[in-house]
SEGULO-24503 format. One record per atom (N, C-alpha, C): residue in one letter; x, y, z. Coordinates in pm, whole numbers, padded with zeros to 5 digits, always signed. Last residue first. Layout:
aXYZ/...
This chain:
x-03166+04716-04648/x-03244+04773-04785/x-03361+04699-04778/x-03060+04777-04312/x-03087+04738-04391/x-03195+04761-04459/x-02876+05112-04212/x-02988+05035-04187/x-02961+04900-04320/x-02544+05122-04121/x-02634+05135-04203/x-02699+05024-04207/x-02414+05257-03780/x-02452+05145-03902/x-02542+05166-04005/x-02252+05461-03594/x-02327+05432-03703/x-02346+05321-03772/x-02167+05263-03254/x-02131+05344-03406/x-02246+05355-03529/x-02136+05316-02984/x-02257+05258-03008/x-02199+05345-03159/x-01976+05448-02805/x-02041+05326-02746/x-02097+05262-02849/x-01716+05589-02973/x-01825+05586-02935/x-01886+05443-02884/x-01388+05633-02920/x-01488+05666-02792/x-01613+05655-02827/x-01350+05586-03238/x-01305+05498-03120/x-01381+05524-02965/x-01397+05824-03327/x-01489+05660-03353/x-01512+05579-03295/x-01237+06012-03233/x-01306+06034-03187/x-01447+05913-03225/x-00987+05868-03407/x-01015+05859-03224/x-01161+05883-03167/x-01117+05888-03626/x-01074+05764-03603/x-01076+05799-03443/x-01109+06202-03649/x-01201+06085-03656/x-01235+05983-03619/x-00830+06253-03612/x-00884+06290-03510/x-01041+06219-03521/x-00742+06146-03844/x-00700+06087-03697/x-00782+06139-03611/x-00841+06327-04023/x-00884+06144-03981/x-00842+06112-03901/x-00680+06539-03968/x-00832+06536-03916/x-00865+06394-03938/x-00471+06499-04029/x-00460+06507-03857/x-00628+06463-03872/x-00518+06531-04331/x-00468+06390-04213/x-00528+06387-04101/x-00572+06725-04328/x-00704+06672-04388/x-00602+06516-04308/x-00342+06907-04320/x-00435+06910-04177/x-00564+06775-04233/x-00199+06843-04513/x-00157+06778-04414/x-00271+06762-04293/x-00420+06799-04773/x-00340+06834-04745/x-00289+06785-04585/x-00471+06599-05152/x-00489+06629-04981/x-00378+06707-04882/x-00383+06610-05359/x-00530+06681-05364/x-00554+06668-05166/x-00193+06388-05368/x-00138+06582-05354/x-00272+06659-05363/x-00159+06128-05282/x-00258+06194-05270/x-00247+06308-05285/x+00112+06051-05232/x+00035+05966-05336/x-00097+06003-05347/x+00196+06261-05118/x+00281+06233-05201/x+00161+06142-05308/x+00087+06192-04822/x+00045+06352-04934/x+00103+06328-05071/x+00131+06003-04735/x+00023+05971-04799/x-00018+06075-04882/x+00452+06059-04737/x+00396+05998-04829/x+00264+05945-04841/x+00371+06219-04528/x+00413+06263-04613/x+00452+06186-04783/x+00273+06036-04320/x+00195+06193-04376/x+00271+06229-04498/x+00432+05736-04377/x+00417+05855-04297/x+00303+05949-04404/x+00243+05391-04347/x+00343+05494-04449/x+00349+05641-04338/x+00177+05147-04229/x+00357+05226-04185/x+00369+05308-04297/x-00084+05084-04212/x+00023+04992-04285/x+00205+05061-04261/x-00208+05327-04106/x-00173+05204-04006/x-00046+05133-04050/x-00194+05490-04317/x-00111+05481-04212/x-00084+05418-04140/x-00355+05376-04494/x-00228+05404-04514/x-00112+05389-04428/x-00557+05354-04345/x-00508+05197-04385/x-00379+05272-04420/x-00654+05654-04332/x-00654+05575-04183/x-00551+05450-04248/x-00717+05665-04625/x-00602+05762-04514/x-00569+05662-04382/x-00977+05490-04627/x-00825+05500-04709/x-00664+05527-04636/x-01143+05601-04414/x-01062+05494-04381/x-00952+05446-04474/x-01190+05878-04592/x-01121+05920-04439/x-01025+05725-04404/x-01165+05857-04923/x-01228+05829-04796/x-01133+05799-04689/x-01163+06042-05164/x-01075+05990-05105/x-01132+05954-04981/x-01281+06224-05353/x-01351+06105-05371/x-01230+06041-05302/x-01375+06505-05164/x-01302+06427-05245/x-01321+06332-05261/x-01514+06656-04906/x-01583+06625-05033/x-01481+06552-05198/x-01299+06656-04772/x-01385+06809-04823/x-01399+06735-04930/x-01271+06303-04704/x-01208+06424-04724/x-01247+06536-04818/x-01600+06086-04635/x-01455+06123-04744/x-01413+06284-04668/x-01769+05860-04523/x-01682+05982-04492/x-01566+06026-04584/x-01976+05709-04776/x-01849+05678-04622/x-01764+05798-04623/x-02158+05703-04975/x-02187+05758-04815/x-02079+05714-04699/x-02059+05629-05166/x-02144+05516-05117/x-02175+05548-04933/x-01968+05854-05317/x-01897+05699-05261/x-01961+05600-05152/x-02236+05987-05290/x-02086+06003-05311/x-02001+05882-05270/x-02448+06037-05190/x-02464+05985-05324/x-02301+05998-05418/x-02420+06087-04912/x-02496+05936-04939/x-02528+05918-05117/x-02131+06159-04792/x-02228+06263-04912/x-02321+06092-04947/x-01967+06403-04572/x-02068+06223-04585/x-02178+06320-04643/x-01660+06470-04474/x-01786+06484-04533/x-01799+06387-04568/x-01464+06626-04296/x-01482+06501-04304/x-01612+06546-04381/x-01333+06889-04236/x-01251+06891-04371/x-01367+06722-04358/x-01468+06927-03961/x-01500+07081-04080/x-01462+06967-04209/x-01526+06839-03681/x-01396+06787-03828/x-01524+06848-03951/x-01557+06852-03371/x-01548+06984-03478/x-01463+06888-03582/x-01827+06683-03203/x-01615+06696-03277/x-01662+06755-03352/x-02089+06576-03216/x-01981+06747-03127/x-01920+06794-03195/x-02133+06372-03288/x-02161+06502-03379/x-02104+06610-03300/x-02030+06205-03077/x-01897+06263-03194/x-01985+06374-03315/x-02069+06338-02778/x-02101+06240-02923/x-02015+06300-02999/x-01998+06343-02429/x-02013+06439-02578/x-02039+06267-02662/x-01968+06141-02231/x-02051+06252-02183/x-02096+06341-02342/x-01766+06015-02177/x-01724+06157-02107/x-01832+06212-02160/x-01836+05767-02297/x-01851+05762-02181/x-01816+05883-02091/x-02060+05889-02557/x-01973+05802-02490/x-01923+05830-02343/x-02408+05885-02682/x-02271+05955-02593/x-02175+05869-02566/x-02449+05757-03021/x-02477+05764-02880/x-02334+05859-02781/x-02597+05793-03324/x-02513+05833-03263/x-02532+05811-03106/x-02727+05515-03509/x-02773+05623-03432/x-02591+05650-03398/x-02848+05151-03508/x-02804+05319-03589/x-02836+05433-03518/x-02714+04923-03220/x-02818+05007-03288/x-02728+05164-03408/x-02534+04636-03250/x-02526+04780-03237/x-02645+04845-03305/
């Protein structure tokens, strides 16, 4: 896979997707998407849930997050899922 963003197959990139609450800080946890800038990263949230917890106990063990800062990794994660071609980080 090349670095870069590419279209997927309807045509948009995921710099489109509107996710306002996802931030990528390259001197913040090692530059992996965290939640408005929290030291909680979007694939944290994502493993929670996969593993079978609900929203409401990932808010429970996270109360610095709120419900929409969920939906919005999901909506990450899908919108990750439609790309052809994902970010990678270059090599040092």
């Amino acid at each position: 896979m090349k670095s870069g963003l590419c279209d997927n197959e309807n045509g948009s990139n995921m710099q489109e997707t509107n996710l306002e609450r996802i931030t990528v800080n390259p001197h913040r946890m090692g530059g992996l998407p965290c939640i408005r800038g929290l030291r909680i990263p979007v694939a944290t949230v994502l493993r929670m849930l996969a593993g079978g917890m609900s929203e409401q106990e990932v808010l429970a063990d996270y109360p610095d997050l709120q419900l929409e800062d969920i939906r919005e990794c999901l909506r990450f994660a899908a919108a990750s899922a439609m790309e052809r071609e994902l970010m990678m980080p270059r090599g040092v």
